[in-house]
C-alpha positions as CSV (number, residue, x, y, z in Angstrom):
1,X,129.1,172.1,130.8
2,X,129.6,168.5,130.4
3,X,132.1,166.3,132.5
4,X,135.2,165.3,130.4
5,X,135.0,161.8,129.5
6,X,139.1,159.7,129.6
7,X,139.9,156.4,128.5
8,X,142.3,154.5,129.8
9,X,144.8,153.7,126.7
10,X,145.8,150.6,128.6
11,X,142.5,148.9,128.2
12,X,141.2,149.1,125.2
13,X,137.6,149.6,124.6
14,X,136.7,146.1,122.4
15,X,137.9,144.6,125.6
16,X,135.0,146.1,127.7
17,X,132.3,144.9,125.1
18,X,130.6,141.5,125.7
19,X,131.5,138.5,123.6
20,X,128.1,138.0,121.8
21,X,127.1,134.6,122.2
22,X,126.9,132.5,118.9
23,X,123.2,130.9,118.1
24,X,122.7,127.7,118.5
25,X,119.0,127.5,117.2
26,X,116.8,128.9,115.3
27,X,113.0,129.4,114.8
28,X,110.5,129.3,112.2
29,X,109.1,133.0,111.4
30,X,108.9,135.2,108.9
31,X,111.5,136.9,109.5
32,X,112.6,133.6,112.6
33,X,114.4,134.2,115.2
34,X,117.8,133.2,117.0
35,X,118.3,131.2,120.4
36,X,118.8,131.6,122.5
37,X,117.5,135.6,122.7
38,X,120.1,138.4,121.8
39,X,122.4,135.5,120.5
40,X,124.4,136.5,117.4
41,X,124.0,134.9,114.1
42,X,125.9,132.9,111.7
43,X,127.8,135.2,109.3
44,X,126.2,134.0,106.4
45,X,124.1,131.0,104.7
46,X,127.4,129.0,104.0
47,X,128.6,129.6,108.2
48,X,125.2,128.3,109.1
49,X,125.6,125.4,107.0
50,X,128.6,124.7,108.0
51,X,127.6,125.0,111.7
52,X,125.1,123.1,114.4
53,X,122.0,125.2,114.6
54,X,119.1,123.4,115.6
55,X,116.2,124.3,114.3
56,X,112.4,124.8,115.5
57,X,110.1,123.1,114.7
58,X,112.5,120.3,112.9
59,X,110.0,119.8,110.3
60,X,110.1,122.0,106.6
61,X,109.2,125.2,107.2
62,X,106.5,126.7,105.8
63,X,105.8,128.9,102.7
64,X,107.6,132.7,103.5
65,X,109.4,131.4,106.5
66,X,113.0,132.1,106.9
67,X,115.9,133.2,109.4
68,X,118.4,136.5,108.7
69,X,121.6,135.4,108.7
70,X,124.2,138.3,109.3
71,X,124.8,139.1,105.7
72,X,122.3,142.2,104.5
73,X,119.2,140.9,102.3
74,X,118.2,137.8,100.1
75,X,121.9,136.9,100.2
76,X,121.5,136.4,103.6
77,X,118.1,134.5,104.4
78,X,118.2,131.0,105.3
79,X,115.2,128.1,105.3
80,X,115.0,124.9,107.0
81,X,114.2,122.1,105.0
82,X,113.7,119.6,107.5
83,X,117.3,117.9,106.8
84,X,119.1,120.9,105.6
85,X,119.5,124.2,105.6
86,X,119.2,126.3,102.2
87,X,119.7,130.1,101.4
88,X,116.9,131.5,100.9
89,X,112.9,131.4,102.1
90,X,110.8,128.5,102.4
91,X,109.2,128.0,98.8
């Protein structure tokens, strides 16, 4: 027999989730990785673009090396070019 389980309809449950925190770097991998650890990453090629990631190391990344942005697939990778970031992997 299991315990009921209640919720409290005053407080609703997105409100007892943690904020995720939004990235604010990125490193070199294939697939990278976000910074700082467990942070949450730009919606898609254009938001990262758009935003202030830093990325690691600052030079072009190297051939196959990309980050997943948090749009499913090739759609969704992004390379650093050493000025820019660009949608898809490093050539």
């Amino acid at each position: 027999m299991t315990s009921p389980r209640y919720y409290e309809d005053s407080i609703p449950p997105d409100l007892l989730a943690p904020t995720p925190i939004p990235a604010t770097g990125a490193t070199a991998g294939i697939p990278g990785a976000w910074t700082p650890a467990g942070a949450a990453p730009p919606a898609t090629v254009a938001a990262l673009q758009a935003g202030s990631v830093t990325a690691t190391p600052g030079t072009g990344w190297t051939t196959g090396q990309f980050v997943q942005t948090g749009t499913a697939g090739a759609a969704g990778r992004a390379t650093w070019t050493g000025t820019d970031w660009v949608g898809g992997v490093a050539p």
